[in-house]
C-alpha positions as CSV (number, residue, x, y, z in Angstrom):
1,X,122.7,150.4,158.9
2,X,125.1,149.5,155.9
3,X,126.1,145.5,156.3
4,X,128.9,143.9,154.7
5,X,127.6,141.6,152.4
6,X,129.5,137.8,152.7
7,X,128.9,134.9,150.0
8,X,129.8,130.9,150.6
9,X,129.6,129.5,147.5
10,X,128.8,125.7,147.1
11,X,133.0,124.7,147.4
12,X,132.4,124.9,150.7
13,X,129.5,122.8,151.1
14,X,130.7,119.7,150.3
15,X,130.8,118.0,153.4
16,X,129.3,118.4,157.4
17,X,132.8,119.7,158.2
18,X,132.4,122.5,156.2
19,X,129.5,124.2,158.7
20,X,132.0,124.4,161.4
21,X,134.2,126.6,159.2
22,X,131.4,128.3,158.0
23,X,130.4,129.4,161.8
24,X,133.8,130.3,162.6
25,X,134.0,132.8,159.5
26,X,130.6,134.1,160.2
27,X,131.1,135.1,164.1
28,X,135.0,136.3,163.2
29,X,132.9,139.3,161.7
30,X,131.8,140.1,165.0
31,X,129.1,142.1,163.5
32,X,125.4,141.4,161.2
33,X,126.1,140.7,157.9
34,X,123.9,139.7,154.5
35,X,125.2,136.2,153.9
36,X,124.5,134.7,150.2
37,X,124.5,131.3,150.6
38,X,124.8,128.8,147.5
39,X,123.3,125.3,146.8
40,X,124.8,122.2,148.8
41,X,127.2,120.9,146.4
42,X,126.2,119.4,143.2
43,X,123.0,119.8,144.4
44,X,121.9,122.0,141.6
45,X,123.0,119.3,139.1
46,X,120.9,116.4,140.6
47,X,117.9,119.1,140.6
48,X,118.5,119.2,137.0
49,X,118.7,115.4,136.9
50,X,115.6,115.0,138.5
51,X,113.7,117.4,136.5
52,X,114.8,115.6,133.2
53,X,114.0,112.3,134.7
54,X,110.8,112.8,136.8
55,X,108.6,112.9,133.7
56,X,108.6,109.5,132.9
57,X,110.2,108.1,136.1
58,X,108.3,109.3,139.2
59,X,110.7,107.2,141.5
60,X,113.3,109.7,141.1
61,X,111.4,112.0,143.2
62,X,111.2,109.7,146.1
63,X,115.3,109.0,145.8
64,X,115.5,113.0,145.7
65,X,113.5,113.6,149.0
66,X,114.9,110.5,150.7
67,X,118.6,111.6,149.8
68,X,117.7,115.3,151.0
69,X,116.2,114.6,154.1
70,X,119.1,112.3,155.1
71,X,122.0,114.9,154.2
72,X,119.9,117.6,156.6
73,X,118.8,115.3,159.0
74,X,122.8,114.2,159.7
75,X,124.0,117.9,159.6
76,X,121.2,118.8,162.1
77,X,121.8,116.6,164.4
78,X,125.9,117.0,164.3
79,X,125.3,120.7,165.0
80,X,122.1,121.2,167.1
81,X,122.0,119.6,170.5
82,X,119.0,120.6,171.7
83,X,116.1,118.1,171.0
84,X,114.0,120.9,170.8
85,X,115.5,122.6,168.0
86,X,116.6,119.8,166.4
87,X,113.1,118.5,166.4
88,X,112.3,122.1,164.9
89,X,115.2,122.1,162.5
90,X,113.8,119.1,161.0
91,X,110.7,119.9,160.5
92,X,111.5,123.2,158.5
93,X,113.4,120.8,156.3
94,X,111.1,118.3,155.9
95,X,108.2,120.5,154.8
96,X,110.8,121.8,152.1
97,X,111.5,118.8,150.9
98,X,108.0,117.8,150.5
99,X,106.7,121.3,148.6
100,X,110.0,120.1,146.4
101,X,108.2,116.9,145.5
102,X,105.0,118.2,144.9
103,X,106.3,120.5,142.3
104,X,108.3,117.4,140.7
105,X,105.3,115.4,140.9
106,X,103.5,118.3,139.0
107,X,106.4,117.8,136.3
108,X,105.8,114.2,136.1
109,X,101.8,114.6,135.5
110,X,102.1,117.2,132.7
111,X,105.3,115.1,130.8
112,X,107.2,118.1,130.8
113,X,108.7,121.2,132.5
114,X,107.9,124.4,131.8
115,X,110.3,127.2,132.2
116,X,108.8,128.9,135.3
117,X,108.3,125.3,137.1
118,X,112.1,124.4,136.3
119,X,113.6,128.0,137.5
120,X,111.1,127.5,140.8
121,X,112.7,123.4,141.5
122,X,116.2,124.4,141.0
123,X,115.9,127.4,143.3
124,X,115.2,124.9,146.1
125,X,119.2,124.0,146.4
126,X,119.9,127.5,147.5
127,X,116.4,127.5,149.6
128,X,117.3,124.2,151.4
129,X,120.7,125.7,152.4
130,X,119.3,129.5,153.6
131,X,117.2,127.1,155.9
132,X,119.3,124.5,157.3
133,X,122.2,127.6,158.1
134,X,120.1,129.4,159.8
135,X,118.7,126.8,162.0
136,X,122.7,125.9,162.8
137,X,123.2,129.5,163.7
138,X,120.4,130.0,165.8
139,X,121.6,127.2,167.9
140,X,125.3,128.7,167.9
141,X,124.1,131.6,169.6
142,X,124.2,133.9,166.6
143,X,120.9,135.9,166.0
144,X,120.1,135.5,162.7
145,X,116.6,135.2,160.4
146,X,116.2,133.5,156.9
147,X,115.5,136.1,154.5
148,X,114.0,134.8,151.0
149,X,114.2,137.2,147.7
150,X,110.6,137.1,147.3
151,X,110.2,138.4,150.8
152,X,112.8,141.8,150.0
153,X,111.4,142.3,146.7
154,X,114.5,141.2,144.8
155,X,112.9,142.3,141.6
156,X,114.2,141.3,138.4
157,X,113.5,141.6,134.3
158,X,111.8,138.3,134.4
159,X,113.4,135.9,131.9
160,X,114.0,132.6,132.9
161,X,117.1,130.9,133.3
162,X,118.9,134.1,133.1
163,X,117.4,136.8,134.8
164,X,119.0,140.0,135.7
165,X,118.0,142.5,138.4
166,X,115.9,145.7,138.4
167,X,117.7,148.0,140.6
168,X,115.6,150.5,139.9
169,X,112.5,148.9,141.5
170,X,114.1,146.2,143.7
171,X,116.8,148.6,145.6
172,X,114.6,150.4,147.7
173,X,112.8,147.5,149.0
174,X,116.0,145.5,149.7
175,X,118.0,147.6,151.9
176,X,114.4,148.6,153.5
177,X,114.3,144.6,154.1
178,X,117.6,144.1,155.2
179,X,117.8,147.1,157.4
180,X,117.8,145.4,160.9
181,X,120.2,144.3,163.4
182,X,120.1,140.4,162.5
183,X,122.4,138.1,160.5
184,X,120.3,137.5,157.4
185,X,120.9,134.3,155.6
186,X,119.9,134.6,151.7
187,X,119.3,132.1,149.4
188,X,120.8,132.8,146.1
189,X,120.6,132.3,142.4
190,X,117.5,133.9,142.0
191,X,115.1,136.7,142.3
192,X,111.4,137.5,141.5
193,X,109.7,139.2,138.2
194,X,108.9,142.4,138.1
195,X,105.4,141.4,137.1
196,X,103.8,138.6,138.8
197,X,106.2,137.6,141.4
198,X,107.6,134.4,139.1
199,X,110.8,132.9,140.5
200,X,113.4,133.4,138.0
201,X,117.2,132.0,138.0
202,X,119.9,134.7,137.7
203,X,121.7,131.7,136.0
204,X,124.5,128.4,136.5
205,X,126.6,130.3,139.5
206,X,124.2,133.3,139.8
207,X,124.5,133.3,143.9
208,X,127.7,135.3,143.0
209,X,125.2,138.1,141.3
210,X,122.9,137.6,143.8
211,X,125.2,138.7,146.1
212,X,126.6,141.6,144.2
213,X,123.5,142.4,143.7
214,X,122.7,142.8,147.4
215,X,125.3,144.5,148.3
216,X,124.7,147.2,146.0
217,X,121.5,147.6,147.1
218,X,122.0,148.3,150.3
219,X,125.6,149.8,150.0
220,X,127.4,147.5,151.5
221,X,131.4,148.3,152.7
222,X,132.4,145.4,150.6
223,X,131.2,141.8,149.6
224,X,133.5,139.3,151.0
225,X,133.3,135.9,148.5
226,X,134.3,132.5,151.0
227,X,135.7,129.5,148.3
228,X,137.5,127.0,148.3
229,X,141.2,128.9,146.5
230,X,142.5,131.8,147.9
231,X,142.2,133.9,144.6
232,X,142.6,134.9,141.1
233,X,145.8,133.1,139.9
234,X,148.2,133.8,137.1
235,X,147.2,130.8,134.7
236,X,145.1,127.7,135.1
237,X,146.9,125.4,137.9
238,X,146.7,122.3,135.9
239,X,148.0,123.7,132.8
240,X,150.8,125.7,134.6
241,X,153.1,124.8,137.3
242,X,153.2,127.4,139.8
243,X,150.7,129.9,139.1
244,X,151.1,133.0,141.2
245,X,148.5,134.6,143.1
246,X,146.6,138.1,142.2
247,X,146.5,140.3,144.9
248,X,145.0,142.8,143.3
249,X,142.9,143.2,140.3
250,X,140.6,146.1,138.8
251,X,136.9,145.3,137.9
252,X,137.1,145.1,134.2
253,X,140.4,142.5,134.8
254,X,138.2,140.3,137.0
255,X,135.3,140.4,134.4
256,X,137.6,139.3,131.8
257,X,139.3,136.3,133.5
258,X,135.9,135.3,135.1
259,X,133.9,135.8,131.2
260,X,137.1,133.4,130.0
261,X,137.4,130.9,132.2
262,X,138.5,131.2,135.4
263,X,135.9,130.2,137.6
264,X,136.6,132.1,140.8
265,X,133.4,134.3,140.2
266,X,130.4,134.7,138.1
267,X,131.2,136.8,135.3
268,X,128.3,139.4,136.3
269,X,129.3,139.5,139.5
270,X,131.4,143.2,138.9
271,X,128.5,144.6,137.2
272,X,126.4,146.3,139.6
273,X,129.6,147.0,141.9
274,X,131.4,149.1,139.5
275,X,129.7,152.7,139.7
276,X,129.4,152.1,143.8
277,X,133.1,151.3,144.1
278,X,132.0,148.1,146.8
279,X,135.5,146.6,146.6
280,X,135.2,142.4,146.3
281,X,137.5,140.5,148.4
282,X,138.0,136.6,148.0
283,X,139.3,134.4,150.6
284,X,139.9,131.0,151.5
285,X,137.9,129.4,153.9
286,X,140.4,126.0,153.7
287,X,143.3,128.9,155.0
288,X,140.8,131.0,157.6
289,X,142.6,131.1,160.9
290,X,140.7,134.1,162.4
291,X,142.6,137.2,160.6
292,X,141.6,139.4,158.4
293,X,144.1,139.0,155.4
294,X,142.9,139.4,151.8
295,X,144.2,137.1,149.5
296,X,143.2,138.9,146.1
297,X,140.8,141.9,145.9
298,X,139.0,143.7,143.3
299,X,138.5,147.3,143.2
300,X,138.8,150.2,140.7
301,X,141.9,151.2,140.9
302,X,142.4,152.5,137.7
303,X,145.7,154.0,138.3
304,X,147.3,150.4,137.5
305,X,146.9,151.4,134.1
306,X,150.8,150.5,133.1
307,X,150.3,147.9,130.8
308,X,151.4,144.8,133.3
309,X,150.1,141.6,132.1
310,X,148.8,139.6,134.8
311,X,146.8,136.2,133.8
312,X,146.2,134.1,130.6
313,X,142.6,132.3,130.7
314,X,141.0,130.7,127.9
315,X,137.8,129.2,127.0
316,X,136.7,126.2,124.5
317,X,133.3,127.0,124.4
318,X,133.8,129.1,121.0
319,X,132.9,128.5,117.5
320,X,132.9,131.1,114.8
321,X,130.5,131.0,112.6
322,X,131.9,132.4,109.0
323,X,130.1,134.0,106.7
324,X,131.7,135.0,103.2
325,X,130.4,136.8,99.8
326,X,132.2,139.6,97.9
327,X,129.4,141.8,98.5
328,X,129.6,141.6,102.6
329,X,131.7,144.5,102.4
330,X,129.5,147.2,100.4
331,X,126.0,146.1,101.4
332,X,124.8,147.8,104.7
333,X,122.7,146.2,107.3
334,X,124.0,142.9,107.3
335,X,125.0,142.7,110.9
336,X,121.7,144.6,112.0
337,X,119.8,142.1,110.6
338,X,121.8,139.1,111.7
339,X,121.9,140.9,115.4
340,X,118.4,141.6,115.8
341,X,117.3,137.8,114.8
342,X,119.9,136.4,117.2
343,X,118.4,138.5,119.8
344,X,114.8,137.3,119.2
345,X,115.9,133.9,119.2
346,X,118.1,135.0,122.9
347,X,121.8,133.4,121.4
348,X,124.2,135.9,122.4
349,X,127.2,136.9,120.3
350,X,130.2,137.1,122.1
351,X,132.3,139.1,119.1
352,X,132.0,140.0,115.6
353,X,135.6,140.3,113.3
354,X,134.7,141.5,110.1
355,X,136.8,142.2,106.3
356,X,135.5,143.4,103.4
357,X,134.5,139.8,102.0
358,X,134.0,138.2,105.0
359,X,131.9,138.7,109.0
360,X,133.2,135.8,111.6
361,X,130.9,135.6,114.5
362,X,132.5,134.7,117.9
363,X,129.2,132.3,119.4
364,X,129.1,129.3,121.8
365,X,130.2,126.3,120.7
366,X,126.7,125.1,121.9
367,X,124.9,127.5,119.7
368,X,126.7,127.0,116.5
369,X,124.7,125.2,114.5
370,X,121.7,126.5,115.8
371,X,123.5,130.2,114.5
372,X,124.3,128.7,111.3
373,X,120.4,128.2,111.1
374,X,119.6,131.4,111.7
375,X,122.0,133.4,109.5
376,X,120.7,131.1,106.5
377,X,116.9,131.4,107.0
378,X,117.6,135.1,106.5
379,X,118.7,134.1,103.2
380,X,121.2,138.0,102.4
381,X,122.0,137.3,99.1
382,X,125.5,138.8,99.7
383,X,126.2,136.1,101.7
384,X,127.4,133.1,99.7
385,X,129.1,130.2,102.3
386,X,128.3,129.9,106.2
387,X,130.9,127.8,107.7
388,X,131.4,126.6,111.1
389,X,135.0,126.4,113.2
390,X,134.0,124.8,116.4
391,X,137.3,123.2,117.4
392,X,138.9,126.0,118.6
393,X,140.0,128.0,121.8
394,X,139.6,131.4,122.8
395,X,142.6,132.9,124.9
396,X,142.9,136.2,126.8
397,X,145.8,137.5,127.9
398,X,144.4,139.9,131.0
399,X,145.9,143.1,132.6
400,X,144.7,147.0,132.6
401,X,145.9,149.0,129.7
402,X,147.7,146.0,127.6
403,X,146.7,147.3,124.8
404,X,148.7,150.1,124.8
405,X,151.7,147.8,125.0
406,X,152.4,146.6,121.4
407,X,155.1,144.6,122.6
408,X,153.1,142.1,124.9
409,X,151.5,141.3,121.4
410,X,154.3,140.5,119.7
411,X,155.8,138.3,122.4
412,X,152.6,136.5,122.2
413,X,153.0,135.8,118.3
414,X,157.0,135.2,118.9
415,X,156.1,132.8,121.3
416,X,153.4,130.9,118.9
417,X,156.4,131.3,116.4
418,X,159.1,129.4,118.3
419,X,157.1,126.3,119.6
420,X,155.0,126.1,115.9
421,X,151.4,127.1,117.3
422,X,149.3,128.0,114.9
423,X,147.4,131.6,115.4
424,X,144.2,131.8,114.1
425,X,142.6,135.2,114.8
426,X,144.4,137.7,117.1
427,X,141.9,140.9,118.6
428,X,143.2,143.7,120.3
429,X,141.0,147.0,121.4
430,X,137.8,145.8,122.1
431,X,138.5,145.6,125.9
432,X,141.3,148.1,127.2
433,X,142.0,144.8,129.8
434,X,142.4,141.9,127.2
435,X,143.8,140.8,124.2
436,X,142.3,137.8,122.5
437,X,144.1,134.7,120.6
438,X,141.8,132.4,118.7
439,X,144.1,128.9,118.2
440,X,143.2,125.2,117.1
441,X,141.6,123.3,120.7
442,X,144.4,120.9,120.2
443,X,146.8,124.1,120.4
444,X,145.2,125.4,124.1
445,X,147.1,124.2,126.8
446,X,150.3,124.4,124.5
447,X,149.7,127.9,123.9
448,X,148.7,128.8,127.4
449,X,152.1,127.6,128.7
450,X,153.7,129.3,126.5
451,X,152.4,132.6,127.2
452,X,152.6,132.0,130.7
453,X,156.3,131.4,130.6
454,X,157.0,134.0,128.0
455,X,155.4,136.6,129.6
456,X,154.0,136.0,133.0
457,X,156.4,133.9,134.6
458,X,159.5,136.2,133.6
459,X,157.7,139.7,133.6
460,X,160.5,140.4,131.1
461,X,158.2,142.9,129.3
462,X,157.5,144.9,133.0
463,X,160.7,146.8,131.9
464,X,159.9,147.5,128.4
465,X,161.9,145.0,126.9
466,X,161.2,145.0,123.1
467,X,161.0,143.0,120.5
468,X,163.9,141.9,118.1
469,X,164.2,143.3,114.4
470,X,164.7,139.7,113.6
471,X,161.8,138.4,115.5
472,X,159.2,141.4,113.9
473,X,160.5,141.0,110.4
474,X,159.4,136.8,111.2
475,X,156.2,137.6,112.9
476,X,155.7,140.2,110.0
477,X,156.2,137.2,107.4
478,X,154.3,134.4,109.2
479,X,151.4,136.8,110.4
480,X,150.9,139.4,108.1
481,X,147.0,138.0,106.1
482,X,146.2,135.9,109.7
483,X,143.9,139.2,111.5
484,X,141.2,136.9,110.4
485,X,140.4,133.3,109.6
């Protein structure tokens, strides 16, 4: 049978309140589901914490285990009335909390974490939640069993910290798992490699992939994500006064805002839905009153192709990285060679702008100087002067075919014009969803308002309006050498 896949991400696990809710949404369904569950909240950070601390302070273990049992001890015995199962409940938790402090205790002997030991410890957030919900459950009368991705075979490519999944090897074996009439309650964030059965992290906010993930595997009707917001919204809330909501949005615009900023999903989450068409719908648990109604959903409606912007995002974790030399242009192979030594030492690069005398690397701001590093111990003799800009912003302006639309572009650069924001780097075709706008970090929030109510607010380009003579022969003056920095 083909169960709708449902994820409760850690917003809703902030409190013992929040179970209630969480049984309410789970028997509306009124029929078995896969439900992802995520780490209590702020959980996975003190995990982290720990794992830093525990190898020259082994007291932060005990603090860990004595904070954990408490937290599941009080939600147990709020929810589960019989002494029986609360005496059971307990138990389960206890011995998880003790295999936790082994493994910590293990990092404190050796000095040090190694990567397979640190993916295994952090999983326990998600583990510790799978457990407690379905011992809750249970004793709400909903049949249900605790379902771990070691247990399905949620197989994946094995790097640590950042693991993605082998459908190819763990499909089969998943909806063969999950093929039952129960509830089953999944731990997220991770699966298991491919080769010896390793837990690895499908990394920060990978219960959203996991999830996805799932639901692909066993071609699931849709996968239902329960937060804390009822959607996708038109701009950030505390840069813009009175956002609107999203209703609907196609895969690659959900991608985009998620990759940028907004933090509604994890930016693989769309990934392995796309070629099954498993629509994603987002609701509010804070506004669930027993109906059905879908806030925002994401599908691939690729007939909203018109050009509509819908959301400005942005991100400050950017630098570009600036490599100049009058010989960039002619000699061949440059970015291969840069590219392929990136990719041994696994730093990404998010975009690559290029001229004939200089290439300007889009990385994260984390990873800049480490780039800068790496381009130089190459040593290209066309390349004369790596710089770094790291106080910058990235902003996308977000809606299907905007980039067909030339004059959503140049109300962008009229707006920068008129309140004196200084545009940086403008790129436009790379995604048929986005259009990017590089501007000074002090320049962000201005420039995000400003879109916003140029464009978003007003919808005065829906109709076609376009530009003024007067404004393009400005933005023609002002703009004309600034495609790159």
């Amino acid at each position: 049978m083909s169960k709708r896949v449902i994820k409760i991400g850690g917003s809703n696990l902030k409190s013992k309140e929040d179970l209630g809710k969480i049984i309410d949404v789970i028997r509306s369904y009124n029929e078995p589901l896969v439900v992802v569950v995520s780490a209590w909240y702020g959980l996975t950070d003190r995990l982290q914490d720990t794992i830093a601390k525990a190898a020259d302070d082994q007291s932060v273990i005990a603090e860990l285990s004595q904070y954990l049992m408490n937290l599941k001890h009080d939600i147990i015995h709020q929810y589960i009335n019989l002494p029986s199962e609360r005496r059971k409940a307990v138990n389960k938790i206890n011995i998880r909390v003790d295999t936790l402090a082994k493994y910590l205790k293990g990092v404190h002997y050796l000095g040090e974490a190694p990567n397979f030991t640190e993916d295994l410890v952090l999983s326990f957030g998600e583990r510790l939640s799978a457990l407690l919900l379905e011992s809750i459950l249970t004793s709400a009368g909903i049949p249900c069993e605790k379902v771990r991705p070691e247990e399905m075979g949620l197989i994946t490519d094995g790097r640590f910290g950042n693991a993605r999944i082998d459908f190819e090897q763990a499909q089969p074996l998943v909806k063969k798992r999950l093929d039952n009439t129960l509830t089953n309650i999944v731990p997220g964030f991770y699966g298991v490699s491919r080769d010896d059965g390793r837990v690895t992290l499908l990394g920060r906010g990978g219960s959203d992939y996991t999830a996805a993930a799932i639901a692909r595997c066993i071609g699931a009707p849709s996968l239902d994500t329960w937060k804390d917001v009822s959607g996708f919204l038109s701009a950030d809330p505390k840069i813009v006064e009175k956002p609107h909501f999203l209703k609907n949005l196609t895969y690659r615009e959900a991608a985009e805002l998620s990759y940028f900023g907004a933090k509604i999903l994890h930016p693989m989450t769309v990934e392995p839905l796309v070629d099954h068409n498993i629509p994603v719908r987002i609701f509010s648990i804070n506004d669930f009153d027993g109906s059905s109604s879908t806030p925002s959903i994401i599908h691939s409606n690729e007939n909203s192709t018109n050009g509509f912007a819908k959301s400005v995002t942005y991100t400050n974790d950017v630098a570009l990285l600036k490599l100049t030399g009058p010989g960039i242009g002619i000699n061949p192979g440059i970015i291969n060679k840069i590219s392929r030594k990136f990719a041994k030492n696994e730093l990404n690069i998010k975009s690559i702008y290029t001229s004939q005398t200089s290439i300007n690397m889009l990385v994260s701001n984390s990873n800049a100087h480490k780039s800068k590093e790496i381009v130089a111990s190459l040593r290209l003799p066309s390349i004369q002067q790596i710089t770094i800009l790291d106080d910058i912003s990235l902003i996308a302006l977000v809606g299907e075919g905007i980039t067909d639309r030339p004059e959503l572009t140049n109300q962008v650069l009229r707006a920068f014009i008129i309140r004196d924001i200084n545009l940086k780097l403008v790129s436009i075709g790379a995604s048929s969803a986005a259009a990017y706008f590089i501007v000074d970090a002090a320049e962000c929030h201005r420039a995000v308002s400003a879109i916003h109510e140029d464009i978003l607010s007003t919808g005065n380009l829906q109709n076609g309006q376009s530009a003024s003579r007067t404004s393009d022969l400005l933005l023609h003056d002002k703009y004309s050498h600034s495609s790159a920095v």
